[in-house]
C-alpha positions in Angstrom: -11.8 50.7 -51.8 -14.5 51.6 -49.1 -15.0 47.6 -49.1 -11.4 47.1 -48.1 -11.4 49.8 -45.7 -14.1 48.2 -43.9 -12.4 44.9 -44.1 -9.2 46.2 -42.4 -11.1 48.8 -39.8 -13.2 44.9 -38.6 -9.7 43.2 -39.0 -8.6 45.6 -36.4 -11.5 45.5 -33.6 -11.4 42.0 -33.9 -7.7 42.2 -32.6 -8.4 44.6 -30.2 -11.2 42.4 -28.2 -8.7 39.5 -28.9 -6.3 41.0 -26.5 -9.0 42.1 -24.6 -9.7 39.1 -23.9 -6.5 37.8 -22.9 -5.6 40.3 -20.6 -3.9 38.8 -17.2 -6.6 39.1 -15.0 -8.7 36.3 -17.2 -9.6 33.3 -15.2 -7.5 30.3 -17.3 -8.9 27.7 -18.7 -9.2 24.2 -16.5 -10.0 21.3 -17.7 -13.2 19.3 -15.2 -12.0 18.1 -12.0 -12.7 14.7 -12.8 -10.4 15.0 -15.6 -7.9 15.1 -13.0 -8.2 12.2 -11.3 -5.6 9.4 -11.8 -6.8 6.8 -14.2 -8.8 4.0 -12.7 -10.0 6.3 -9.7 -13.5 5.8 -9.1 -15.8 6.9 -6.1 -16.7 3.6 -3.6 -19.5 2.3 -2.5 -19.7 0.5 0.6 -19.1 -3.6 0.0 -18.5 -6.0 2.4 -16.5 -5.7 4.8 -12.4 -6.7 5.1 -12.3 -6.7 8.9 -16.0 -7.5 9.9 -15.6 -11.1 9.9 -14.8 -12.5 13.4 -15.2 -15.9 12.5 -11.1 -17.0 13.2 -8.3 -15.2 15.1 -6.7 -13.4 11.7 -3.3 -13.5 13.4 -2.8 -17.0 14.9 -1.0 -18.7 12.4 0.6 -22.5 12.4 4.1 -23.0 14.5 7.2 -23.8 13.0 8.6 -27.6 13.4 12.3 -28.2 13.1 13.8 -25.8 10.6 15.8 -27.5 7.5 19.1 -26.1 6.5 19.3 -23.5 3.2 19.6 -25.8 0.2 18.7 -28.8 2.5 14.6 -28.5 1.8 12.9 -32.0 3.0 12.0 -34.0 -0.6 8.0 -33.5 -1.8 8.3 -30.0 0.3 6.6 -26.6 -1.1 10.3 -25.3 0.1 11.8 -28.0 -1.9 9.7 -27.0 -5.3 10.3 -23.6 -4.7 14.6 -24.5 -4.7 14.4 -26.5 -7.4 12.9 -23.4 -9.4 16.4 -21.3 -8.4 14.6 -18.5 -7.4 11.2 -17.1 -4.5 8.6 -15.7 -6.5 7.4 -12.8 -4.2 4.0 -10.3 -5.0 5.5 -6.3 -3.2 4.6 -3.4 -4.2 6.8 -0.7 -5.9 4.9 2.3 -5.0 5.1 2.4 -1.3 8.2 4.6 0.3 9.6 2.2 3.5 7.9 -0.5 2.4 8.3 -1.5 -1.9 9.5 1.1 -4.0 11.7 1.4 -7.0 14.5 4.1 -5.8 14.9 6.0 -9.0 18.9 5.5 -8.8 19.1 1.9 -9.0 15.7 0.8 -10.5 15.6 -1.6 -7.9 12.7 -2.5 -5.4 13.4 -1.6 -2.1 12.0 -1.1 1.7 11.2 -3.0 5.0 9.2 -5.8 3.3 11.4 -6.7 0.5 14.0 -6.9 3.2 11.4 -9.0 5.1 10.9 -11.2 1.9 15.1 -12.0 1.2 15.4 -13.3 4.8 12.9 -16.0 3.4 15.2 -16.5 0.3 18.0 -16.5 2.5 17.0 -19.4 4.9 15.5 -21.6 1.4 18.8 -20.9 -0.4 21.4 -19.5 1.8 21.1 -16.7 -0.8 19.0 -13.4 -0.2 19.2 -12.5 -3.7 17.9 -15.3 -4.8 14.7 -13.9 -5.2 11.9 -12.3 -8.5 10.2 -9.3 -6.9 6.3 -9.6 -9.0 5.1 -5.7 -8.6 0.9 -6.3 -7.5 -1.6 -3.7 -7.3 -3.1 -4.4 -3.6 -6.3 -5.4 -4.7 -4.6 -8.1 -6.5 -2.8 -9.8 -4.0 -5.0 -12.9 -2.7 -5.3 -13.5 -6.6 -2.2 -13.9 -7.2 -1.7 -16.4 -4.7 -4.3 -18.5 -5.5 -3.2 -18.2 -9.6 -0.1 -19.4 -8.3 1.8 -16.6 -9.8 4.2 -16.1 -7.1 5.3 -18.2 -3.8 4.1 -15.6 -1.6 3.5 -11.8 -1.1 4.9 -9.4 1.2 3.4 -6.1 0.9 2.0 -4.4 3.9 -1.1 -7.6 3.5 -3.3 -7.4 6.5 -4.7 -10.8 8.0 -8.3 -11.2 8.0 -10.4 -14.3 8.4 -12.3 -13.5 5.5 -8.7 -13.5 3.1 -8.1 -16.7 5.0 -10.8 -18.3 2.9 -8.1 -18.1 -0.2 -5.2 -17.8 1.4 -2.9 -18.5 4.8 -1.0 -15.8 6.6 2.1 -16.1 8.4 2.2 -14.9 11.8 2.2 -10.8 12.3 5.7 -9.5 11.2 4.3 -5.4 11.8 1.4 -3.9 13.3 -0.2 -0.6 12.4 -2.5 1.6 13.1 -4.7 4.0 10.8 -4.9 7.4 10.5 -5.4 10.2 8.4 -3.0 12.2 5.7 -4.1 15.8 5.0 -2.3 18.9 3.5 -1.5 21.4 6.5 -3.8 23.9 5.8 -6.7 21.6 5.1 -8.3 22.5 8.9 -8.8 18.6 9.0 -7.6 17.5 12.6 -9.4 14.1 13.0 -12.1 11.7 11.5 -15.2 13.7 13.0 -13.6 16.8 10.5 -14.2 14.3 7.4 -18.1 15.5 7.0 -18.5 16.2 3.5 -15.3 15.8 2.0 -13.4 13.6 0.0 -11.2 10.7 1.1 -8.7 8.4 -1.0 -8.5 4.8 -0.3 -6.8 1.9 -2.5 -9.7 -0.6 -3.7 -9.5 -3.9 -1.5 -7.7 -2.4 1.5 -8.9 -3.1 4.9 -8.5 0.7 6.2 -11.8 1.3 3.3 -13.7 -0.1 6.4 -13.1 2.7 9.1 -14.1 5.3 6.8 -17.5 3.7 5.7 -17.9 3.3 9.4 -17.8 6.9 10.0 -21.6 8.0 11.3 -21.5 10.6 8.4 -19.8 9.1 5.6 -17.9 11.2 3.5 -16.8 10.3 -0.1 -14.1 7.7 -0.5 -12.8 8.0 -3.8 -10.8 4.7 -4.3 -7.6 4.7 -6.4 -5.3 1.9 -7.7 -2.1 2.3 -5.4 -0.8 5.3 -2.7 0.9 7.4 -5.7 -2.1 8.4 -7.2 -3.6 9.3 -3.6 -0.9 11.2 -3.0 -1.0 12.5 -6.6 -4.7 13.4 -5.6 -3.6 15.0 -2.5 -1.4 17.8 -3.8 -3.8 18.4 -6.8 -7.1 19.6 -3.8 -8.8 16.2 -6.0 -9.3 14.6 -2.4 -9.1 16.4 1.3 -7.5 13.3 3.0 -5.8 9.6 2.7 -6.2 7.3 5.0 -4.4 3.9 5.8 -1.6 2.8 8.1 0.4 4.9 9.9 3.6 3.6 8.2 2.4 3.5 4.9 0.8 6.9 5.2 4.1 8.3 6.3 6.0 7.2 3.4 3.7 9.5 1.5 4.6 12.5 3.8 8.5 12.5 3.5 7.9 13.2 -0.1 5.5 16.4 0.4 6.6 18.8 3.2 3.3 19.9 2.9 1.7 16.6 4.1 1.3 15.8 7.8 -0.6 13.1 9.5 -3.7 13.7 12.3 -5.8 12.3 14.3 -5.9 9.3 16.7 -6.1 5.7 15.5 -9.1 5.2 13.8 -8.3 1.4 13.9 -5.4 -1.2 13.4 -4.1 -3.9 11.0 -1.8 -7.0 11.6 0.9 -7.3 8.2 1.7 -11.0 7.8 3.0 -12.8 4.4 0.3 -14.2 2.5 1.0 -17.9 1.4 -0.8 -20.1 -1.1 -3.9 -22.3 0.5 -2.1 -25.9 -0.2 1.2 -24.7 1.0 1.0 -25.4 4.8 4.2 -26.7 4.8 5.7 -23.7 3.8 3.8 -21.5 6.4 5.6 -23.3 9.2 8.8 -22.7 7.7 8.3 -18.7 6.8 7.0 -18.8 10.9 10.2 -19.9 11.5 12.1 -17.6 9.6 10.4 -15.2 11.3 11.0 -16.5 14.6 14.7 -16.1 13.8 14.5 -12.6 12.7 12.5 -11.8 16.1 14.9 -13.5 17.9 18.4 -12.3 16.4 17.8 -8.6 16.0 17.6 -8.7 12.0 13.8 -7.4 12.5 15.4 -4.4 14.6 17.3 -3.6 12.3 15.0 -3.6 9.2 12.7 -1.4 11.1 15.5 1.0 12.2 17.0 1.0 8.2 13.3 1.6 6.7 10.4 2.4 9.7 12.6 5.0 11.9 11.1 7.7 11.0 7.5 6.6 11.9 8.4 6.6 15.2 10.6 4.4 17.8 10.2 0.5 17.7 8.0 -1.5 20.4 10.0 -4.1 18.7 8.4 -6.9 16.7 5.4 -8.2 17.2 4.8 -11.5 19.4 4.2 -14.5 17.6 0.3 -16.3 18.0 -0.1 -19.6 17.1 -3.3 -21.7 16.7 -1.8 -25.1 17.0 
C-alpha cells in the first residue's frame, strides 16, 4: 500500500513540473537557423568574376540583313531548322514576378520576357504561340545553350564578354541597374550599411560581383532562384537581396514589407542568349528586335509588365559590332 502511495504522490509531481514546464512564458522550441535555409543555399566565396572581363564590348551584337517572311525561313537556315521543328525552344524562368512566372490561375508562364520571346516565334512562324517555355535555374542558362536544349533563352541574361566565350547575345532588349531589397525596418539604407550582415544572391549572377566588391564584404549567401531569397528575406535568414532593380521589384509587390534602397551599385545589359554556331539566327532575333523598337510593341510590353518599376526611357539603342 505505502509502495503505491508513493508511486501515485511521484506520478503527481512529475505532472506538476510537466506543466510547469509548459507554462506560456517558455521560450519554444526552434529548430537551427541553417535548418531554415531553402535547400541548395550555401554561403559564396568569391570566384571569378562575371563582369571583370573587358576583353569585347558585351552589348555590340551583329546587325540584322534583310528579314525573311514568317514561314518563309532561307533553306540550310538555323530559322529554317528551328520551323521545321513546329515549335521555338526558349530557356525563362518561372520564378521571377514581371519577368517569367507561373501565375497560379492559369499555370502558365508569363511576364516581359516571355512576351519578348513570342515576338521571336511570331516573326519565324507568324504564330506567337508557337513556342516550348524550358523553365532554367540562372546558373544554368549558358549550359543549356551550348547542350542545345533550347533555341535560345530569355530570362533577364546579362551580356558579358566572358559568357560570350559559349554563347552570343542579341543586342540589349533592357537595361538595369542593381540595388538592394531589405525589409523596412532592417535600418539598411545603402551598400556601406551591409557590414556584417548577410546578403542573398542567385549562384552565377553577374550582380554576385558588386557585393564581393564591397571594401568590407559581408556574407553572400547564394540561393538557387529569387523565391528562396525572398523566402530568406521574410524568415530574418538574410538582411538583404541584391540584383536588378526590375527583378528586385518583382519580389517587393509580393511583401508589403519589402522596399528597395540605395543608389545603383552597378548595371546590367539583358540580351537573348543564342547558341555559338547560330549566327544566322542572331541577325534575325536583331531584327526582331529592331521591329519591336521601332513599332511600339517594346512600349507596350514594358508598360503591361515593368510599370511599376518606374516610367520607360524607352528601349534601349541598338550597338552593333559589324
Amino acid at each position: 500500500m505505502k509502495t503505491r502511495m508513493r508511486m501515485l504522490l511521484l506520478g503527481a509531481v512529475a505532472l506538476l513540473a510537466a506543466a510547469c514546464g509548459s507554462t506560456p512564458d517558455a521560450a519554444p522550441f526552434q529548430l537551427p537557423s541553417e535548418n531554415r535555409l531553402p535547400p541548395g543555399a550555401t554561403v559564396l566565396q568569391p570566384g571569378p568574376s562575371e563582369r571583370g572581363d573587358q576583353s569585347c564590348n558585351p552589348t555590340a551584337s551583329l546587325r540584322p540583313g534583310p528579314q525573311p517572311q514568317p514561314g518563309a525561313m532561307p533553306a540550310g537556315s538555323t530559322m529554317a531548322a528551328i520551323v521545321a521543328t513546329g515549335k521555338l525552344r526558349v530557356g525563362v524562368d518561372q520564378n521571377q514576378t514581371h519577368f517569367g512566372y507561373r501565375n497560379p490561375a492559369t499555370g502558365q508562364i508569363e511576364g516581359f520576357d516571355i512576351d519578348i520571346a513570342r515576338e521571336v516565334a511570331r516573326d519565324l512562324f507568324g504564330d506567337p504561340d508557337r513556342i516550348e517555355l524550358n523553365p532554367t535555374e540562372s546558373a544554368n542558362r549558358a549550359p543549356v545553350l551550348v547542350q542545345n536544349k533550347v533555341d535560345m533563352v530569355v530570362q533577364t541574361f546579362s551580356a558579358t564578354c566572358a559568357r560570350r566565350n559559349d554563347v552570343q547575345f542579341s543586342t540589349t532588349y533592357l537595361l538595369a541597374d542593381q540595388r538592394l531589397l531589405v525589409t523596412k525596418t532592417s535600418g539598411i539604407h545603402s551598400a556601406t550599411d551591409l557590414v556584417g550582415k548577410k546578403v542573398c544572391g542567385v549562384y552565377r549572377s553577374t550582380t554576385l560581383d558588386a557585393i564581393f566588391a564591397l571594401p568590407q564584404k559581408p556574407t553572400v549567401i547564394g540561393m538557387v532562384n529569387w523565391l528562396d531569397c525572398l523566402t530568406a528575406l521574410q524568415q530574418g535568414e538574410v538582411d538583404a537581396a541584391s540584383t536588378d532593380a526590375p527583378i528586385l521589384d518583382g519580389l517587393r509587390v509580393q511583401d508589403p514589407n519589402l522596399e528597395l534602397v540605395g543608389p545603383a551599385m552597378d548595371s546590367d545589359a539583358f540580351a537573348i542568349g543564342i547558341q555559338k554556331q547560330a549566327t544566322d539566327f542572331v541577325r534575325f532575333v536583331n531584327g526582331v528586335l529592331e521591329r519591336i523598337r521601332s513599332d511600339g510593341t517594346w512600349q507596350r510590353l514594358y508598360d503591361k509588365w515593368l510599370s511599376g518599376s518606374g516610367p520607360s526611357t524607352g528601349p534601349p539603342a541598338a550597338r552593333y559590332s559589324d
